[in-house]
Each structure stands twice: as structure tokens, then as C-alpha cells.
N, C-alpha and C positions, 0 to 999 in steps of 0.2 A: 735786775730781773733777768736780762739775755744771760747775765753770768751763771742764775741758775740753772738756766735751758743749758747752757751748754756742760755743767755738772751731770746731768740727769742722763741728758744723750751724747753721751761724747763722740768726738767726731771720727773718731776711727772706730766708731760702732754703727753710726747713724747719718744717713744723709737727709737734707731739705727736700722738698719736692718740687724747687727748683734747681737743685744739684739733679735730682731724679729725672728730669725730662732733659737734660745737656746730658746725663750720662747716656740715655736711652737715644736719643738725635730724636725727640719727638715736641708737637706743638702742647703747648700749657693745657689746649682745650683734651685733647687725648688723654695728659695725662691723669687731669681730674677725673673723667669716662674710665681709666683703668683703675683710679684710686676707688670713687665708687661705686664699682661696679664689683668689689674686690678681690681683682686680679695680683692685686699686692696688700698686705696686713700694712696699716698704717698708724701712727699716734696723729689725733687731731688735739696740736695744743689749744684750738681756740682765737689763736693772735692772728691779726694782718697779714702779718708778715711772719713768714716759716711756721706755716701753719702746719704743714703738713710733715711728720718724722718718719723717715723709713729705714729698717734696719738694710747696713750695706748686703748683709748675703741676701734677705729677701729681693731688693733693686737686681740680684747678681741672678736669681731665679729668673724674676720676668724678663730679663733680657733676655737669656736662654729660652726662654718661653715664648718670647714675642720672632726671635730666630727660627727655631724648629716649628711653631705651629702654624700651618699653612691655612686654615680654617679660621683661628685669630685670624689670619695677617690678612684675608677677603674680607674678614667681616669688618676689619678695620679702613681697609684701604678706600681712599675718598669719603669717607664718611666727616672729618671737619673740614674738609676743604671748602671755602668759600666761593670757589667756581661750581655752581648749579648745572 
């Protein structure tokens, strides 16, 4: 079955949404918050594990996104940090 996932989204088209938050330097809780909240188009296969597909130029957008927008980056900033 991973054989077909990997047919369908090839890897030089599509990253995990854990490839997606090491590419971004961001926490897993964030990343889900920007998956939906849909700051990036996502495939939700369903599974456990690499549930979540994103195309690399979309990943390649919100980075640029998450860089230039200063309004993002307040509204983000401290918000999953576990120091209250």
C-alpha cells in the first residue's frame, strides 16, 4: 500500500507534513494550525502516519509567506508555546 502512496505523490512533487514542519523549522502543533486553518492546500490521505501530502511549491509558498508576513508571524508568535 505505501508503494501506491508513493506512485500517486511522488517525492519530487510532494512532501509529508512532517518533511513540511523540518522544512519550515516549525513545531508539529503549528503545523497542523496552518494545515487547518488553510494556510497551505493539503491531501489528507486518512493514514497514521503521512497523513498529511503537500505539494513542494505550495510548502515553497508558505515559507515565503510565513517570511514576509509580519502580521502572520504576531499572530503566530507564542501562541503553542507551552510557557503560559
Amino acid at each position: 500500500m505505501g508503494n501506491n502512496l508513493n506512485q500517486a505523490y511522488p517525492k519530487d512533487k510532494y512532501i509529508t507534513g512532517e518533511k513540511l514542519y523540518q522544512y519550515l523549522h516549525i513545531s508539529k502543533r503549528k503545523m497542523k494550525f496552518l494545515l487547518d486553518n488553510k494556510y497551505v492546500p493539503y491531501i489528507d490521505t486518512g493514514k497514521k502516519t503521512h497523513r498529511y501530502i503537500i505539494k513542494i511549491e505550495d510548502a515553497e509558498e508558505l515559507k515565503k509567506l510565513l517570511e514576509a508576513d509580519i502580521d502572520l508571524q504576531n499572530q503566530l508568535y507564542g501562541k503553542f508555546s507551552s510557557n503560559i
